[in-house]
C-alpha positions as CSV (number, residue, x, y, z in Angstrom):
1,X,90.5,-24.0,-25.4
2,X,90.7,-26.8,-27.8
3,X,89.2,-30.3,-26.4
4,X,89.9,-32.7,-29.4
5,X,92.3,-36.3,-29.4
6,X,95.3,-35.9,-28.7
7,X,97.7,-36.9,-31.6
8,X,98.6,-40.3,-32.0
9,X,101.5,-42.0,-33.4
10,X,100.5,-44.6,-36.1
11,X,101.2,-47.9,-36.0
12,X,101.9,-49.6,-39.5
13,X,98.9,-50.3,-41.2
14,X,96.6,-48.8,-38.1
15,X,95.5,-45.4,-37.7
16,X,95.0,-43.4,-34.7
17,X,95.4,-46.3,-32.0
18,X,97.5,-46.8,-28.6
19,X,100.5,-48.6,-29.4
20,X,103.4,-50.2,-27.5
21,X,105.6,-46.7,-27.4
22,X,107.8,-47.1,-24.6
23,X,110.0,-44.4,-22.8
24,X,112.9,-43.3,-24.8
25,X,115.9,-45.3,-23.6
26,X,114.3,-47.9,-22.1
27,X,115.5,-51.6,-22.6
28,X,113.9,-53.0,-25.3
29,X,112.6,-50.2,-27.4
30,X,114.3,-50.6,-31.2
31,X,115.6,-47.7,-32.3
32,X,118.0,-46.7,-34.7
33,X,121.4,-46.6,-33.3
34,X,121.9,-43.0,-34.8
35,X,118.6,-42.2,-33.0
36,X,119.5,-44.0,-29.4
37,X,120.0,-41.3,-26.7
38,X,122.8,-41.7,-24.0
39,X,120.5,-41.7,-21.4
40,X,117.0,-41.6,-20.4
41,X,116.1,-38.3,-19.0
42,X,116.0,-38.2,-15.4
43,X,112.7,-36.7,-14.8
44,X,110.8,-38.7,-17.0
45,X,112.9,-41.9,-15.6
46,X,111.5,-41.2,-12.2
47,X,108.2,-41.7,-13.4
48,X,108.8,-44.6,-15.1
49,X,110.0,-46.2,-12.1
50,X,107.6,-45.3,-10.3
51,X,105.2,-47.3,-12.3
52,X,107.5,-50.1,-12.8
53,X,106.7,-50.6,-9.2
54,X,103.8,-51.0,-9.6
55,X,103.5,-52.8,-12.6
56,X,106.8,-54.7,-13.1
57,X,105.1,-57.5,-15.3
58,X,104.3,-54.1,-17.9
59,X,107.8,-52.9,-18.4
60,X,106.7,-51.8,-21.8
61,X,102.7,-50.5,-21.4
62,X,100.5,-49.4,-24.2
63,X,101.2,-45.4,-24.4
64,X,99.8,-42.7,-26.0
65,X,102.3,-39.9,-27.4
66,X,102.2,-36.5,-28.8
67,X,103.7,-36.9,-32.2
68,X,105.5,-33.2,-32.4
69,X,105.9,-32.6,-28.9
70,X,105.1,-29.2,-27.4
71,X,108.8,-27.9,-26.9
72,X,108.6,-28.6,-30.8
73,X,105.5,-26.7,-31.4
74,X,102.9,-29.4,-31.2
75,X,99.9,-28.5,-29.6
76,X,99.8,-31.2,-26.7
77,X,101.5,-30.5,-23.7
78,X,102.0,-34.2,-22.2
79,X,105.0,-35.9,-23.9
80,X,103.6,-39.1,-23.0
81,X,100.4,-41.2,-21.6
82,X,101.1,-44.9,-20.2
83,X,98.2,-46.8,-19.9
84,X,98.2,-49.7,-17.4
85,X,95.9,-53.1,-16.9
86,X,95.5,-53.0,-12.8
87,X,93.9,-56.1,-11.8
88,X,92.1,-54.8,-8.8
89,X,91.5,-56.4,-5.5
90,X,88.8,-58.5,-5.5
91,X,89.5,-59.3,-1.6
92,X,88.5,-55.1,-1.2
93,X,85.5,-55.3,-3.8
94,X,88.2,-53.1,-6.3
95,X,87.3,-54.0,-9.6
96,X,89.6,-54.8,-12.6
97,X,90.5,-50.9,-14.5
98,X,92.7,-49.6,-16.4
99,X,95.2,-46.7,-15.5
100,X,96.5,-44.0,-17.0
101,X,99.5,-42.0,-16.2
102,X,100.6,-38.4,-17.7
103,X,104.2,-37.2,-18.8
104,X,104.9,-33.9,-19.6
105,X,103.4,-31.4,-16.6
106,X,106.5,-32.3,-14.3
107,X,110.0,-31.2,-15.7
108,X,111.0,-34.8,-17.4
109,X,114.5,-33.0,-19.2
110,X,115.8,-30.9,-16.4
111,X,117.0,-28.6,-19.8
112,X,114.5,-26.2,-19.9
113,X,113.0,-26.8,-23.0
114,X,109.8,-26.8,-21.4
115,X,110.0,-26.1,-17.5
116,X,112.4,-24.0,-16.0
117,X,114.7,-26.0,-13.8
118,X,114.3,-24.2,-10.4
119,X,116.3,-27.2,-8.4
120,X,115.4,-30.3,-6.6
121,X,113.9,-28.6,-3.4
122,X,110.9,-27.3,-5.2
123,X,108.4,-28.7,-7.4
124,X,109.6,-30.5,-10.6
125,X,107.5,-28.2,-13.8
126,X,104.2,-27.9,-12.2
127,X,104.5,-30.6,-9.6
128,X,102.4,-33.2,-10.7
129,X,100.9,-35.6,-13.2
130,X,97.5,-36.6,-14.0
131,X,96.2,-40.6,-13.6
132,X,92.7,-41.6,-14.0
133,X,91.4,-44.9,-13.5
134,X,88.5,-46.3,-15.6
135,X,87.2,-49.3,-14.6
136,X,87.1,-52.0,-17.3
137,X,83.9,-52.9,-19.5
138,X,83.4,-56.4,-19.2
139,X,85.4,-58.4,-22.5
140,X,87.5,-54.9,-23.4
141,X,91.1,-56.2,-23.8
142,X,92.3,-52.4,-24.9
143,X,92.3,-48.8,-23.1
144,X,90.0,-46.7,-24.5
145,X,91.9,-43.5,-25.7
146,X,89.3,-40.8,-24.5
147,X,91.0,-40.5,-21.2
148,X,94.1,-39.2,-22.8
149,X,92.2,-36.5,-24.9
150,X,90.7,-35.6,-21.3
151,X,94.3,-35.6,-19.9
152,X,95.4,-33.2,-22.7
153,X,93.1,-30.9,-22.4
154,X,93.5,-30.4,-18.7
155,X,97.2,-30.0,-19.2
156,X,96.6,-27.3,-22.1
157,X,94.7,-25.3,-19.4
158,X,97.3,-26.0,-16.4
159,X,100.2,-24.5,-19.1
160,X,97.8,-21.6,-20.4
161,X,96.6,-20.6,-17.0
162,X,99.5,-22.0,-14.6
163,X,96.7,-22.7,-12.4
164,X,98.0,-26.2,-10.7
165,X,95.2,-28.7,-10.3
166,X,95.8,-30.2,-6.2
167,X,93.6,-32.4,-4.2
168,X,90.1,-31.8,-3.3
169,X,89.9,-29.2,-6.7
170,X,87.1,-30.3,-9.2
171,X,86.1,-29.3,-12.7
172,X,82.5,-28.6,-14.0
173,X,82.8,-30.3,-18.0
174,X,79.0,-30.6,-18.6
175,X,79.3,-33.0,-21.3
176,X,80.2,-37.4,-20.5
177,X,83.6,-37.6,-20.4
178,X,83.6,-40.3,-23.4
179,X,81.1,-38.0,-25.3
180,X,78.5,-40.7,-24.5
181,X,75.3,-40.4,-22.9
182,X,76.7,-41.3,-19.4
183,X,76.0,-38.8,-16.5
184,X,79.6,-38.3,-15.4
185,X,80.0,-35.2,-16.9
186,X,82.2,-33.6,-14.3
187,X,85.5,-34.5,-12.3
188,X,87.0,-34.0,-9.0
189,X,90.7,-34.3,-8.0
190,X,92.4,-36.4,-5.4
191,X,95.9,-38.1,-4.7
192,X,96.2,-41.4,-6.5
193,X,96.0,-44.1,-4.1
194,X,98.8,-45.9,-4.9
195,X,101.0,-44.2,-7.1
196,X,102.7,-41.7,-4.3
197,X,104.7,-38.7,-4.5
198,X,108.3,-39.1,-5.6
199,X,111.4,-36.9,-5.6
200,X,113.3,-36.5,-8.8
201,X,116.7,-34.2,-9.7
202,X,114.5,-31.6,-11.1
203,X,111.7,-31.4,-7.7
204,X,108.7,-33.2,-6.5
205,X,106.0,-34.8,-8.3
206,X,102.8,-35.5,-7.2
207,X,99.9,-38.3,-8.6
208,X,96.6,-36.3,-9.0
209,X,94.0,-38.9,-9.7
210,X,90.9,-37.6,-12.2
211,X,87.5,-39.0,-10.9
212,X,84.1,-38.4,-12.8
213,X,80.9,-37.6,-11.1
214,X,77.7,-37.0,-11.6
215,X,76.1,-32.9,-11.3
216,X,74.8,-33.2,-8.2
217,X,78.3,-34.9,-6.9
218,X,80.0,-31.9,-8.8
219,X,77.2,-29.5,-7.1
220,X,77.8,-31.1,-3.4
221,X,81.6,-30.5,-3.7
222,X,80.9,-26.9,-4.5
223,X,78.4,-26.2,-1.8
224,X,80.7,-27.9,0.8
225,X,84.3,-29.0,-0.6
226,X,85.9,-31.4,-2.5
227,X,87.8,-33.6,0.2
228,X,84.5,-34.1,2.1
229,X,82.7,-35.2,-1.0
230,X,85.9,-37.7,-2.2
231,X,85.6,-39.2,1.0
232,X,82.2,-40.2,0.7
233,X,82.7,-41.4,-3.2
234,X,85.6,-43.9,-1.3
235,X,82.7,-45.1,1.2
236,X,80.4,-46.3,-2.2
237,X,81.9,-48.8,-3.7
238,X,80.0,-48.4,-7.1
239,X,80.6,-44.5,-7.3
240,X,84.6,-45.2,-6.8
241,X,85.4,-47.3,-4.0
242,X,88.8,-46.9,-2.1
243,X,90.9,-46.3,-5.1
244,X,88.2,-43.9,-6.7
245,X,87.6,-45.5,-9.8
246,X,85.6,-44.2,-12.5
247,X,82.7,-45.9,-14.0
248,X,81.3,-44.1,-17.1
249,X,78.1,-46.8,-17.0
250,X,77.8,-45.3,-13.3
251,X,73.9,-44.4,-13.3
252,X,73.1,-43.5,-9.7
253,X,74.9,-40.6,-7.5
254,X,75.6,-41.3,-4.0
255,X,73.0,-39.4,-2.7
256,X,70.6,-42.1,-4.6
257,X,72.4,-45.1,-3.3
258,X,72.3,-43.7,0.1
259,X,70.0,-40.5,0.9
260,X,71.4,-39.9,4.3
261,X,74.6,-39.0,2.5
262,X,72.4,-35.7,1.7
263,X,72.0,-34.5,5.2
264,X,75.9,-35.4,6.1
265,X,77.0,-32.8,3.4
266,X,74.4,-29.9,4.9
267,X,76.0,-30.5,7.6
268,X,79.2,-30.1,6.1
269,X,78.0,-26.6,5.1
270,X,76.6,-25.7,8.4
271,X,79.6,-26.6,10.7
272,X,82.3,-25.9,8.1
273,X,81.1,-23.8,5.5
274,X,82.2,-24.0,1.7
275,X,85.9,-23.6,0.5
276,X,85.0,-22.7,-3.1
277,X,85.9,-18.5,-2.6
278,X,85.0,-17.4,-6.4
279,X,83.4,-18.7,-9.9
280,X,84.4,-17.0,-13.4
281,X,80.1,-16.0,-14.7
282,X,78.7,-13.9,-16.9
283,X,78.0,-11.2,-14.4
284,X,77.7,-6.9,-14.5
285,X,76.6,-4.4,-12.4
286,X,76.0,-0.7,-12.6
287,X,75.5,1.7,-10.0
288,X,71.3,2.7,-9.5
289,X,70.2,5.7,-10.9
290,X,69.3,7.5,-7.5
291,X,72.7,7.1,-6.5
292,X,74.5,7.7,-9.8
293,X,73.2,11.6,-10.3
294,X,75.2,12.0,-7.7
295,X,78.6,11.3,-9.2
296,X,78.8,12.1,-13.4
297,X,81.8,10.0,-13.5
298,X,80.2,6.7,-12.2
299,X,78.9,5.7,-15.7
300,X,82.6,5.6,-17.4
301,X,83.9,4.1,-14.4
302,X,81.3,1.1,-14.3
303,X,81.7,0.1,-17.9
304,X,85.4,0.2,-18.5
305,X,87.6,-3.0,-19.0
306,X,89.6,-4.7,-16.4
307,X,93.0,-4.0,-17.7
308,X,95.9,-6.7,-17.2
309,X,97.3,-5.0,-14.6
310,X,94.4,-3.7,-12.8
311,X,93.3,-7.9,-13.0
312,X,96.7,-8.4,-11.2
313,X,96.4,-5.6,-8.3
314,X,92.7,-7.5,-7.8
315,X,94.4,-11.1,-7.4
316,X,97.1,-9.9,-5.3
317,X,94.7,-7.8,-2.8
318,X,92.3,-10.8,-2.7
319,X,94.9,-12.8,-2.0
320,X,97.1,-10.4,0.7
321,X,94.0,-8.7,2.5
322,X,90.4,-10.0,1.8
323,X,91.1,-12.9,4.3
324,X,88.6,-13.7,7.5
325,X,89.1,-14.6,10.8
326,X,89.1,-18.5,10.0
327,X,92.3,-20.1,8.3
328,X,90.7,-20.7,4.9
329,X,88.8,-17.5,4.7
330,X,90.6,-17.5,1.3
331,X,90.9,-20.8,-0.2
332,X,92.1,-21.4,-3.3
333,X,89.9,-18.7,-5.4
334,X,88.9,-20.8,-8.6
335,X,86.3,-21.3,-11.0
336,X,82.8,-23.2,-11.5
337,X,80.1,-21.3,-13.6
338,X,81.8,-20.3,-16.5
339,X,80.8,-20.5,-19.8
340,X,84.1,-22.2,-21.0
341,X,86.7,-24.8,-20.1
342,X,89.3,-22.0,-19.2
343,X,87.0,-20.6,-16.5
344,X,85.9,-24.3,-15.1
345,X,88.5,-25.3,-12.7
346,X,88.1,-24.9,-8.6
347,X,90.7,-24.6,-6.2
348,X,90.2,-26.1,-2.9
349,X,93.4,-25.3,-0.9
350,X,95.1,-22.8,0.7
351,X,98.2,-23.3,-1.5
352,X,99.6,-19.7,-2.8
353,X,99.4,-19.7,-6.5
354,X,98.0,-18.1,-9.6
355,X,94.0,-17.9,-9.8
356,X,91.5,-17.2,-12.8
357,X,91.5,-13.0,-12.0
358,X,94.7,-12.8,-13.2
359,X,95.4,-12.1,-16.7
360,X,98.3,-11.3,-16.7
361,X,101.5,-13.5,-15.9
362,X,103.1,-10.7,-13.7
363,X,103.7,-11.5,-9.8
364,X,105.2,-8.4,-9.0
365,X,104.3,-7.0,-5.2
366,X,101.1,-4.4,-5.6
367,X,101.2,-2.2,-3.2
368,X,97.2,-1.6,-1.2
369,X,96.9,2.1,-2.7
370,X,97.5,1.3,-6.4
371,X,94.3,0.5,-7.7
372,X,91.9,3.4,-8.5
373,X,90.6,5.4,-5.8
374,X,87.7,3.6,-3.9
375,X,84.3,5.1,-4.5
376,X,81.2,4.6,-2.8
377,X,77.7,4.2,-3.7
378,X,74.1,4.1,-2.2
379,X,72.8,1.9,-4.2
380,X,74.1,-1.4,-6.9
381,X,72.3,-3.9,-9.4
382,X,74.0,-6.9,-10.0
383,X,73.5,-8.8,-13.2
384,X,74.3,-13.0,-13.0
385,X,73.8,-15.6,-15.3
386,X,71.5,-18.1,-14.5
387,X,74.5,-21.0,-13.4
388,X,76.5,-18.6,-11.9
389,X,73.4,-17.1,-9.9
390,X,72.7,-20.4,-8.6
391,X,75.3,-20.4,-6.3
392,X,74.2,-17.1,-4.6
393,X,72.9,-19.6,-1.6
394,X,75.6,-20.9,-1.7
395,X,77.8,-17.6,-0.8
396,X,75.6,-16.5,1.3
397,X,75.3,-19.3,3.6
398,X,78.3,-21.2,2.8
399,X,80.4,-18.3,2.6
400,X,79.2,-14.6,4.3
401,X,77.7,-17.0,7.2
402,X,81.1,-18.4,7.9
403,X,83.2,-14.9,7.9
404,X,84.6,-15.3,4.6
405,X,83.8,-13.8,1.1
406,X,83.0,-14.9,-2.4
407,X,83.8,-13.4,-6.0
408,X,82.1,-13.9,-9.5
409,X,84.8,-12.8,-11.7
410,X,83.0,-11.9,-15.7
411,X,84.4,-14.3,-18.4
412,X,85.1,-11.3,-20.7
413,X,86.8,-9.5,-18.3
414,X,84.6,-6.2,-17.8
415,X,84.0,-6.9,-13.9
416,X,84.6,-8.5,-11.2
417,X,81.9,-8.7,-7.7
418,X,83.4,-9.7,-4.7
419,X,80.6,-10.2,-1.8
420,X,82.0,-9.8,1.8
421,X,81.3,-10.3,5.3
422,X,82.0,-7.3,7.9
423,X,84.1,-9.8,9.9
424,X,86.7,-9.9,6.5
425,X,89.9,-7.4,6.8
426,X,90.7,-5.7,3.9
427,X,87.5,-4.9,2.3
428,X,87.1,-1.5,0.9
429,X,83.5,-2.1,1.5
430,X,81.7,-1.4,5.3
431,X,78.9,-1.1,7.3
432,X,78.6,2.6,6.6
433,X,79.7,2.4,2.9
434,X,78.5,-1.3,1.9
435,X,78.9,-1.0,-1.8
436,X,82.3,0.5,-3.1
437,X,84.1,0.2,-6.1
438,X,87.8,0.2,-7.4
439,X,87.4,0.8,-11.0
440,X,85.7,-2.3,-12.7
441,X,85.6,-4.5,-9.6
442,X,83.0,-3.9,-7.2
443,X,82.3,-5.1,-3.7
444,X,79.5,-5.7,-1.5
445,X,79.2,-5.9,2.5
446,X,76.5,-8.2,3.8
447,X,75.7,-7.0,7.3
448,X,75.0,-9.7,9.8
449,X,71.1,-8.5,10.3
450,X,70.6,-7.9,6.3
451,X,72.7,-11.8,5.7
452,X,69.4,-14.3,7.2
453,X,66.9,-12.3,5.0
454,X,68.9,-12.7,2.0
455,X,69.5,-16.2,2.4
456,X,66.2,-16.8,3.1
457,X,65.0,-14.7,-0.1
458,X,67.3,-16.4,-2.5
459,X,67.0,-20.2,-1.4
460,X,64.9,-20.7,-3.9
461,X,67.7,-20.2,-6.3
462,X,68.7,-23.5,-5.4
463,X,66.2,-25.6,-7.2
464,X,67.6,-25.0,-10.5
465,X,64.9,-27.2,-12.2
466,X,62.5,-25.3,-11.4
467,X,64.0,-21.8,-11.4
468,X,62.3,-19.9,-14.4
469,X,64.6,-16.9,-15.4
470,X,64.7,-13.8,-15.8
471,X,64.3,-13.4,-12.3
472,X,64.9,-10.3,-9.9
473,X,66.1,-9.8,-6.3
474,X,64.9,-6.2,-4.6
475,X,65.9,-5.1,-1.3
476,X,64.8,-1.6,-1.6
477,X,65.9,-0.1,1.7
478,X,69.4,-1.8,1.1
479,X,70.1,-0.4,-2.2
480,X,71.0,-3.6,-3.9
481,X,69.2,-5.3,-6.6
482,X,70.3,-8.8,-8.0
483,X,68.8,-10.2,-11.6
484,X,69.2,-13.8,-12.2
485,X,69.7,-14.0,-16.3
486,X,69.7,-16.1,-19.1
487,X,72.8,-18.2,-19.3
488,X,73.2,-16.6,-22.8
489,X,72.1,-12.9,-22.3
């Protein structure tokens, strides 16, 4: 996925800089009478309001805009990104920011030219836009454009995927967000604090606010859930403060400024366990030789590719029957451990919609028995990148412990490993048969008395500075080995 600028309209005698570039149709724009629409288009208008709002003395913000819009071709998906000066609240320690709002992932024409109009009950497009608020460097009098190159990029993947991005979801980047050497190099979602949702002609539109944090913020949403770790980010008011602000010259985590922080999130795992149900990897297994003599076909069956249609069948029978006993046994599957932006969004939220094992854009009912016949084996090795394998902790205590189950999903599609608890319905996996494949995607039954020896052999796995790799996992009387890789085997 491309993660450049965003295209800019040029100002006369400037290049490549924000520029007063108000809605079309709103009062005060000059434009060519030939050129002057009838009306301003209802979606977008909604927005627009509800910014004016908030900021009635900005009727005509700074704005970023794609110059051939993407219902004309143009690579960028948002139409439009305002850019706001919010004051703050000194009174609540809320310092002065900017704010930036998206246009373009909710249905702003109601025409179908990009979203298909599906009435005003539903969502409008998508259902949301993006905002970010980046606290102000002290003497900057103009936005910095980087935000709206972040907010492109995150819309290209919401339109390539149709993955929605909600509350509480986050997004590994691994790089600043301003390409500088700041350590907020990943982002978590949450409702913008002020901007709330509004109803338009075309459906509901939601504010999701952008926050950056550091890896080991990133890491605690993972292990426990995003909402948890928002909550504390609103309780610091240098990490983001009540309105979640980002500051890229942010140098300490919460966990620095206040180490007790640490043990509230363990116990966030212990109690609650993690909602984060899969991560795209670099993963492969194979079935052990002592247990493939004993079916010729095995080999053929390991190695081929997960089709479009078999990826479907595997969403839609995670989705219908790999659910636990607890109400989020299968939150929001999403990604984390990928080796690419496409495969580095989570979803925390039990919200029905497309996830990252689907290729294919088909959402046609699959019926239990379609996917190839089940086979079982005695004994599995499971390949994992090193990032990826990091999180085996995680899924086993987070996860497994909690009645729920956890799948790596392989970025180039060849597999897919989905690790299960006995007390999950709908596993093809079970006590008696705990390693059984459908085609390409295999699964894995932890048994309760097998689960505290695992968790305990692979806790290690969680000190990734000091985890050397390659690195391999035998439980010989179980039949399963696990080998932590190279990122880039």
């Amino acid at each position: 996925m491309e993660s450049g600028p965003p295209h800019l309209s040029p100002v006369p005698g400037t290049e490549a800089v924000p520029h007063h570039h108000p809605h079309p149709g709103v009062p005060g724009m000059p434009m060519p009478p030939q050129m002057m629409p009838m009306t301003t288009p209802v979606g977008l208008q909604a927005i627009y309001q509800a910014c004016r709002r908030l900021y009635a003395d900005q009727p005509n913000p700074l704005q970023v805009t794609a110059v051939v819009k993407y219902w004309l071709g143009g690579p960028d998906p948002l139409d439009y990104i305002s850019m706001y000066s919010n004051p703050g609240d000194p009174n609540r320690g809320i310092p002065a920011h900017w704010h930036y709002v998206s246009f373009g992932l909710s249905d702003l024409y109601g025409d179908g030219r990009v979203h298909e109009y599906t009435g005003p009950e539903g969502p409008s497009g998508f259902g949301f836009e993006l905002t970010i608020r980046l606290k102000k460097e002290t003497g900057e009098t103009a936005p910095p454009t980087w935000p709206a190159a972040l907010m492109q990029t995150l819309a290209r993947y919401v339109f390539q995927s149709e993955n929605v991005l909600c509350a509480g979801d986050h997004v590994s980047w691994h790089n600043a967000l301003d390409s500088s050497e700041s350590r907020i190099q990943h982002m978590l979602m949450a409702e913008d604090p002020l901007l709330q949702s509004i109803m338009s002609p075309m459906g509901t539109i939601n504010f999701i606010q952008i926050i950056g944090v550091t890896a080991e913020e990133l890491q605690a949403a993972q292990r426990w859930n995003g909402p948890g770790i928002l909550e504390l980010l609103r309780n610091v008011p240098v990490a983001g403060g009540p309105w979640l602000l980002t500051d890229m010259r942010r140098g300490e985590t919460i966990f620095e400024k206040d180490p007790q922080l640490q043990e509230v999130v363990e116990r966030g795992i212990e109690t609650e366990g993690s909602n984060l149900s899969g991560v795209s990897a670099k993963c492969s297994w194979e079935e052990m030789e002592e247990s493939r003599e004993e079916r010729e076909e095995s080999e053929e069956t390991v190695r081929q590719r997960i089709t479009p249609h078999e990826s479907e069948q595997i969403k839609a029978e995670l989705r219908r029957g790999l659910m636990g006993q607890h109400g989020s046994g299968a939150a929001g599957f999403g990604t984390g451990a990928g080796a690419d932006f496409t495969d580095h969004v989570n979803h925390n939220t039990d919200r029905e919609r497309k996830d990252s094992l689907s290729s294919s854009g088909s959402t046609e009912e699959v019926k239990p028995g379609e996917l190839q016949r089940s086979q079982t084996m005695d004994a599995v090795h499971i390949k994992i990148n090193k990032e990826a394998g990091t999180l085996l902790p995680l899924v086993m205590r987070g996860r497994l412990k909690h009645g729920r189950h956890f799948t790596f999903k392989d970025v180039s599609g060849n597999s897919a490993i989905t690790f299960v608890s006995p007390r999950v319905m709908g596993a093809i996996a079970d006590e008696s048969h705990p390693y059984a494949s459908r085609g390409p995607w295999l699964q894995v039954l932890i048994p309760e008395d097998f689960l505290e020896a695992v968790i305990k052999d692979l806790e290690e796995l969680s000190s990734t500075e000091e985890l050397v790799v390659p690195k391999q996992y035998r439980w010989r009387e179980k039949g399963l080995t696990i080998s932590i890789l190279p990122d880039d085997w």
